[in-house]
N, C-alpha and C positions, 0 to 999 in steps of 0.2 A: 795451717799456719795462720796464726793471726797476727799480724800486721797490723798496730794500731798506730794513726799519726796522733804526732804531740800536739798537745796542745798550743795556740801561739800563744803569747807571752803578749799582754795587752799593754803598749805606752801610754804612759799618761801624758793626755792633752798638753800642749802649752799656752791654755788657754789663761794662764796666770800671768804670764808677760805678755801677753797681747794687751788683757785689761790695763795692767800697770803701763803701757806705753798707752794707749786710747786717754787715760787719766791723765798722765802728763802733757799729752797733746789738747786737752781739754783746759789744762790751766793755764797752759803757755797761752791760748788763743785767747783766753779771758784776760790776761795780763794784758796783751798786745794790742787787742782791741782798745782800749782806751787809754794810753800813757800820756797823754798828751793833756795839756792844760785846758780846762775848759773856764766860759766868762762863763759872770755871775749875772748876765744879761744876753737875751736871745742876739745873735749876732747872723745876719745875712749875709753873706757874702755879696761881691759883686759879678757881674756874667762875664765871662771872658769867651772866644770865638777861640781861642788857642790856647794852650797853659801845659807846664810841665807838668811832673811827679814834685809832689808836695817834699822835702828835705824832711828829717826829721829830726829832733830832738832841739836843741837851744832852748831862747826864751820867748812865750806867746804874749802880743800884743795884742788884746782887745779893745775895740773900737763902735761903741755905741752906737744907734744912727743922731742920739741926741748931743753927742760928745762925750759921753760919760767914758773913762779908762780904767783897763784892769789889765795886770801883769799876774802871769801866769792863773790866770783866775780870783785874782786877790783884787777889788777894785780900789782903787786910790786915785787922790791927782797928779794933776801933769808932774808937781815940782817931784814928789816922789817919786814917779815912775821911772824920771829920770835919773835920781842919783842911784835908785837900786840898779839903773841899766847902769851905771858909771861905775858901780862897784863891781860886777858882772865882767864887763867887758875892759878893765884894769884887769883887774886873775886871769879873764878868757879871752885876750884882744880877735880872736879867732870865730867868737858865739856866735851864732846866728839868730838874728832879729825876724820872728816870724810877725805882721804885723794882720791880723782881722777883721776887717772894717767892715760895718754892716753895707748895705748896697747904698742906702739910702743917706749915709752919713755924706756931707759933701765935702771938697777934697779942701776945701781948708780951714776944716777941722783936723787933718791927719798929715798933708804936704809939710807944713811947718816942723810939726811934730817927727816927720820921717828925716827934714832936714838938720834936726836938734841929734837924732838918735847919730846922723853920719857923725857930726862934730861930735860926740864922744869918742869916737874910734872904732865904729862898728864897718867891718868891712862886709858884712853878708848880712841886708836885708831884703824878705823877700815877704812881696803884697800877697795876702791868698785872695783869689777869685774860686768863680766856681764855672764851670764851660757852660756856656748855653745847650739850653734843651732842643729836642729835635723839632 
């Protein structure tokens, strides 16, 4: 008697959705990594001992250590920064004011400027630091 077993029947890999998700996860992280506004001048933070999780999205204020301003990466002066934050925060009374101040910049270069932004009707702005090192 011969008895032969069948042969098995070989599946094909799914190793084609695996790539296709690897790829998608590859572009998301490249998107996400950097959505955020960057200045058109090196920008230090200043050290903080304590500090939240940074918010995300709104509009970014950069803050020169010589005074120089840039909104969303765009640099301009004060009077402009302003009206675009006025235009901004009329449509989005809600926006958040991220504000970037090099360390080195002193605070009134920025105090004034941070008290200009309330008087438009910004209800959420928020100084970035960066924690101190060990």
């Amino acid at each position: 008697m011969n008895l032969a077993r069948r042969k098995r029947r070989q599946h094909p890999e799914p190793i084609i959705a695996l790539i296709d998700v690897v790829f998608f996860l590859l572009v998301f992280s490249m998107l996400v990594g950097r959505m955020d506004a960057t200045a058109p001048f090196r920008v230090m933070p200043a050290i903080s001992e304590t500090g939240a999780t940074m918010p995300g999205g709104g509009e970014t204020v950069a803050i020169a250590q010589d005074g120089t301003l840039a909104l969303n990466g765009r640099e301009m002066d004060e009077t402009a920064l302003l009206s675009e934050l006025a235009t901004v925060l009329t449509r989005m009374p809600d926006r958040l004011i991220r504000i970037n101040a090099h360390r080195g910049a002193e605070l009134r270069l920025y105090l004034p400027l941070v008290a200009e932004i309330e008087g438009l009707g910004a209800k959420d702005i928020v100084l970035v630091v960066t924690p101190e090192g060990p």
